[in-house]
TORVEXLO-60918 format. One record per residue (C-alpha): residue in three letters; x, y negated, z negated. Coordinates in steps of 0.02 Angstrom, whole numbers. Layout:
<atoms>
type:X:Y:Z
Ala:X:Y:Z
...
</atoms>
This chain:
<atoms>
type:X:Y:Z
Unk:-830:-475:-101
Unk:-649:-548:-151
Unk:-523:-418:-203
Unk:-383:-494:-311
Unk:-230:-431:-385
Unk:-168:-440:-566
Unk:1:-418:-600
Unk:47:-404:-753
Unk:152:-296:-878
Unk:25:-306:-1029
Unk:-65:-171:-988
Unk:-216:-247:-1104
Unk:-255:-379:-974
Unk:-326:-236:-857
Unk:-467:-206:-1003
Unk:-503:-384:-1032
Unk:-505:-444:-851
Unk:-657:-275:-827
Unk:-746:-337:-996
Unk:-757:-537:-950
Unk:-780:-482:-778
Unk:-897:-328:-785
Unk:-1050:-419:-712
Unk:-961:-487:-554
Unk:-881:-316:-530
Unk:-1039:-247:-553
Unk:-1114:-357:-425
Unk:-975:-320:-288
Unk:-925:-496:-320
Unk:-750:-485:-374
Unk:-634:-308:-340
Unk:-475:-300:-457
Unk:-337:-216:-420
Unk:-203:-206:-550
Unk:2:-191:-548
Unk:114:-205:-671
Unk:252:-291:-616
Unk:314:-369:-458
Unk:375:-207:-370
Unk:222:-120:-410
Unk:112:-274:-354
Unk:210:-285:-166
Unk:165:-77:-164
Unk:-3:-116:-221
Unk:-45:-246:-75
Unk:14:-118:60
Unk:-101:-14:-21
Unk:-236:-151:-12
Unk:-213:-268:148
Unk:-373:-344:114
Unk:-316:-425:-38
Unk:-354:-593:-45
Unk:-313:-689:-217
Unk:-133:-612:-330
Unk:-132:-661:-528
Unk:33:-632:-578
Unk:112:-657:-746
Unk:306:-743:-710
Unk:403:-634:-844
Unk:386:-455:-793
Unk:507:-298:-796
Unk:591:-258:-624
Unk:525:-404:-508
Unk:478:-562:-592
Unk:316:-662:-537
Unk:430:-801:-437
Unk:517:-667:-353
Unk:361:-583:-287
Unk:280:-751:-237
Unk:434:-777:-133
Unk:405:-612:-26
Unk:208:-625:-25
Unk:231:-813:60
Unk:358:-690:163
Unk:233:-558:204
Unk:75:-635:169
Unk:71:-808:185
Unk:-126:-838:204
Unk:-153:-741:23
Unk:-165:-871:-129
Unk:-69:-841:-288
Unk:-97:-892:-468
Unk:42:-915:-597
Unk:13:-859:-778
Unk:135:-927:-901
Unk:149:-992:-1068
Unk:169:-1162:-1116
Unk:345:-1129:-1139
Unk:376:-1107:-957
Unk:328:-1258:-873
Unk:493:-1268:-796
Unk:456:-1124:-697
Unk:300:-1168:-674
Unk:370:-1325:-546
Unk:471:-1193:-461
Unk:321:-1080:-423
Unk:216:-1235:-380
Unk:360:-1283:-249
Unk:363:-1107:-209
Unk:188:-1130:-136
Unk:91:-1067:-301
Unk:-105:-1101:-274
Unk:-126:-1149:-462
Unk:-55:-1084:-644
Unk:-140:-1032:-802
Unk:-75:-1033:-970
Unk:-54:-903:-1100
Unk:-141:-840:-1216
Unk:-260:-837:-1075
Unk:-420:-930:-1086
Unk:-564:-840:-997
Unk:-683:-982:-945
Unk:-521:-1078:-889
Unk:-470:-897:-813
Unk:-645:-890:-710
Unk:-661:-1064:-660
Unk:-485:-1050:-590
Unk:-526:-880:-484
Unk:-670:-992:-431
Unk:-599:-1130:-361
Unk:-457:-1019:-263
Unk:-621:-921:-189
Unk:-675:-1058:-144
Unk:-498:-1120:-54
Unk:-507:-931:6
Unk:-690:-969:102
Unk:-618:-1120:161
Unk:-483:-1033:268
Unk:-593:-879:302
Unk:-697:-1006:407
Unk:-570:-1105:481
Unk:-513:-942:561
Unk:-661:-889:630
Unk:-703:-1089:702
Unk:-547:-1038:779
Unk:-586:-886:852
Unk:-764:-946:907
Unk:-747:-1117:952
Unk:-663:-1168:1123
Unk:-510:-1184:1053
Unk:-405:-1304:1198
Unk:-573:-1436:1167
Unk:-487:-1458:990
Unk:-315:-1477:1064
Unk:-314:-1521:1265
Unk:-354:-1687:1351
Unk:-508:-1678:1442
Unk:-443:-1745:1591
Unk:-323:-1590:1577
Unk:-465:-1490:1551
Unk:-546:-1568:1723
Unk:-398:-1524:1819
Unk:-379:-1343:1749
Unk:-583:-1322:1834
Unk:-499:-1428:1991
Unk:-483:-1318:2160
Unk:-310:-1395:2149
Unk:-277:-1319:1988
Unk:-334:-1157:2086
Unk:-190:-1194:2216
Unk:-59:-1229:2081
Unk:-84:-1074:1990
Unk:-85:-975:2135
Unk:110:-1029:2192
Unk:235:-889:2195
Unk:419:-885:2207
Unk:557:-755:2213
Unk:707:-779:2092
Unk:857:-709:2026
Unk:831:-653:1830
Unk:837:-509:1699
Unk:687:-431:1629
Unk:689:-339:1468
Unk:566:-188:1389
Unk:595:-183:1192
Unk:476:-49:1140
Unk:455:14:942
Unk:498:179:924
Unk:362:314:853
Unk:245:173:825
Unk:93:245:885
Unk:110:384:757
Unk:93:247:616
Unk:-65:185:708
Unk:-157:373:691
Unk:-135:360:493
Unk:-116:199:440
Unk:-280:69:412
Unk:-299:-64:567
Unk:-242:-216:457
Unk:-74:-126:397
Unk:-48:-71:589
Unk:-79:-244:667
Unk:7:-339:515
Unk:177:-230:532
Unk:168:-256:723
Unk:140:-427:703
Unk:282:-453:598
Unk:392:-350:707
Unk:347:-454:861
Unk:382:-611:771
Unk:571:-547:748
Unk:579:-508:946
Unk:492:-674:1005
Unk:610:-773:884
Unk:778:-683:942
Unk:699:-687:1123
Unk:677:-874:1107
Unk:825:-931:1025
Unk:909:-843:1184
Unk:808:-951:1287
Unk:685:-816:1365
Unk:516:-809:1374
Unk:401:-695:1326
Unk:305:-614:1476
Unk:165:-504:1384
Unk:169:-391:1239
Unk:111:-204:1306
Unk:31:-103:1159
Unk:199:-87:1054
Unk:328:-172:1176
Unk:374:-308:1234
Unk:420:-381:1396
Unk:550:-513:1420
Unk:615:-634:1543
Unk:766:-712:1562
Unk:794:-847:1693
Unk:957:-981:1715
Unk:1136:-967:1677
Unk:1208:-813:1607
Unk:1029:-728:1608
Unk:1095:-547:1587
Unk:1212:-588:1452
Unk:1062:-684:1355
Unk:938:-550:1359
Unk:1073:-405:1284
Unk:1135:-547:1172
Unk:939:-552:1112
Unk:898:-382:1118
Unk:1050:-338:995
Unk:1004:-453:865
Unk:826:-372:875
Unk:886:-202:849
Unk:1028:-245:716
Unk:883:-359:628
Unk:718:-231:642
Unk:791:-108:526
Unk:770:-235:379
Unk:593:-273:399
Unk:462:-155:300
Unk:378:17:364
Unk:306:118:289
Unk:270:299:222
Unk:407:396:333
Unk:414:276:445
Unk:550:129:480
Unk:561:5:639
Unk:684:57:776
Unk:694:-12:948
Unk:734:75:1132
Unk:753:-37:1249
Unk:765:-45:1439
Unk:871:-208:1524
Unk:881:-245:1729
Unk:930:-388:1808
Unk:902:-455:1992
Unk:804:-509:2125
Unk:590:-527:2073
Unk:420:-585:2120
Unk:386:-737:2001
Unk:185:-765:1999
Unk:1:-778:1934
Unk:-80:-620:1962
Unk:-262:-601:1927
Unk:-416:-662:1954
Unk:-444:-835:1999
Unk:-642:-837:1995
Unk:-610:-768:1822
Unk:-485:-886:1780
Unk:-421:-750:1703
Unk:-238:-756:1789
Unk:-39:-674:1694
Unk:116:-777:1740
Unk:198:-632:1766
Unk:385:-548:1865
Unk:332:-413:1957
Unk:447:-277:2089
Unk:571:-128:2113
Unk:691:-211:1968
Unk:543:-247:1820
Unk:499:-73:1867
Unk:658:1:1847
Unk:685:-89:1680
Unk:535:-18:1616
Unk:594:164:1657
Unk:755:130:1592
Unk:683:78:1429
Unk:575:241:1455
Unk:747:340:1439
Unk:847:258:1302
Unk:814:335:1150
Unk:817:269:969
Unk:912:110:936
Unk:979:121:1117
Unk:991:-45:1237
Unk:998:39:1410
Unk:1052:-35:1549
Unk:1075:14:1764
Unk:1263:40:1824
Unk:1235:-118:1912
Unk:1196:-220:1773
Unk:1336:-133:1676
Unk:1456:-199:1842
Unk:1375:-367:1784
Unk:1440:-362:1592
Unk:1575:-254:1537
Unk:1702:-377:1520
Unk:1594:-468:1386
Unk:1486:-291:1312
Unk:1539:-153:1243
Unk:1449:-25:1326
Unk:1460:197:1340
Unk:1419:288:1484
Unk:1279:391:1467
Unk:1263:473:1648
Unk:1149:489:1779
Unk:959:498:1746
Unk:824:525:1835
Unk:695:383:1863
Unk:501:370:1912
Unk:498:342:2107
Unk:693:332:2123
Unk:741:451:2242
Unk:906:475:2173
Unk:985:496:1988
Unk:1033:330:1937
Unk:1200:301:1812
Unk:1136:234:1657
Unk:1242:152:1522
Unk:1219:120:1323
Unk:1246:-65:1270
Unk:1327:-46:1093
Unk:1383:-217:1025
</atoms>
């Protein structure tokens, strides 16, 4: 069954669209959901995740149809919108096309031309639904990895390589989501996993652009290296842009994104760790200073970017940092001074 969206201020439509469409509806084929305006439409498709195909009209009350296809390319680039305008409005009909619009229809709205449309974006719908799931099924590195690559990663010395270890001087970084497993008790799997999806796609951007690389993503946090030049001042550099820049993205019910994060910086274990037989094998930093990072994130609270007394040594000449005090940490002995990064 396809669920689609109409969005449209003539309230009307909604009893047309169920009389043309009464059979399919009947038959499970086709779900409509309806919205009427652009605001109402963006509620609408938190409400329904699932959607799959949007109708909306381009001159509506509050949020205008070109508006909301800007934020659902934003938010949900894999659904398919159709534009429904009157003749008169072919100009913005090339801005919605450019936009990324699937198709457009004209008012007064001509069923059959109406169906065969919602057809034929089904159909483009299908298309995708199955690409994903080739993806998913299908040895994926076949479609993309030399097979002499593919030889070596079977090779004993690919078993060697992988198993080479080093210890180096970096910063590791623990950028958790605050409260987020509450949202995961009420809300439906596809709004949990698309909001944390979106919110890891802020961190590994900001991460990146600082030149770190993302070591693993733990339930709702995130672990970070930081290797090279100035690696301590890169990963808080990062890790403030992700908390200034969370609070923007969407929630939902009570619920907005904050971040507590944990920062330490020195000596590590650099290494694959797993099982070899398996090839199943994390590139991973492991010892006393990921550890400590991970407790330190463990005590910052809300909003906070945490760091050791050490680190804080390290970078006050360049951060602005508070003392928060001593604290004390999972198998450390004794209390350790903690400070707040705050800009």
């Amino acid at each position: 069954m396809i669920k689609i969206l109409i969005a449209d201020d003539e309230t009307d439509l909604e009893i047309l669209i169920r009389q043309k469409f009464r059979q399919k509806i009947r038959e499970q084929k086709y779900e409509f959901v309806f919205a009427i305006n652009g605001k109402d439409a963006l509620k609408k498709m938190q409400e329904n995740p699932d959607v799959e195909i949007v109708l909306t009209d381009i001159n509506m009350p509050e949020m205008d149809g070109l508006t909301l296809l800007t934020k659902l390319n934003e938010s949900n680039p894999l659904v398919k919108t159709v534009m429904v305008s009157t003749y008169g409005d072919m100009g913005n009909i090339r801005k919605a096309m450019n936009r990324g619009a699937f198709d457009f229809v004209t008012k007064p709205v001509n069923f059959e031309d109406l169906e065969l449309t919602i057809e034929k974006t089904i159909q483009h719908v299908k298309m995708i639904r199955e690409t994903l799931k080739a993806i998913k099924e299908n040895n994926i590195l076949r479609m993309y990895v030399d097979d002499n690559v593919l030889n070596f990663m079977g090779s004993r010395e690919f078993e060697v390589s992988i198993m080479a270890n080093e210890t180096l001087e970096a910063t590791v970084a623990f950028i958790d989501i605050c409260s987020f497993t509450a949202i995961s008790e009420k809300e439906s799997p596809d709004v949990v996993v698309s909001l944390l999806n979106r919110y890891f796609d802020l961190m590994a951007t900001e991460i990146i652009v600082q030149k770190g690389i993302i070591d693993k993503f733990i339930g709702d946090c995130v672990m970070a290296v930081f290797k090279g030049p100035y690696h301590i001042d890169r990963a808080i550099d990062a890790c403030l842009a992700i908390r200034n820049k969370i609070v923007d993205l969407p929630g939902c019910d009570n619920f907005l994104p904050h971040v507590s994060v944990g920062i330490n910086s020195g000596e590590m274990i650099s290494g694959n760790i797993g099982s070899v037989s398996l090839r199943r094998l994390d590139y991973t930093v492991i010892g006393d200073t990921v550890n400590t990072a991970q407790r330190l994130q463990g005590a910052a609270g809300v909003g906070q970017i945490v760091i050791s007394e050490t680190c804080w040594k390290m970078v006050k000449d360049s951060f602005n940092c508070k003392l928060i005090g001593p604290a004390k940490l999972k198998n450390k002995v004794e209390p350790v001074m903690i400070y707040e990064v705050l800009n």
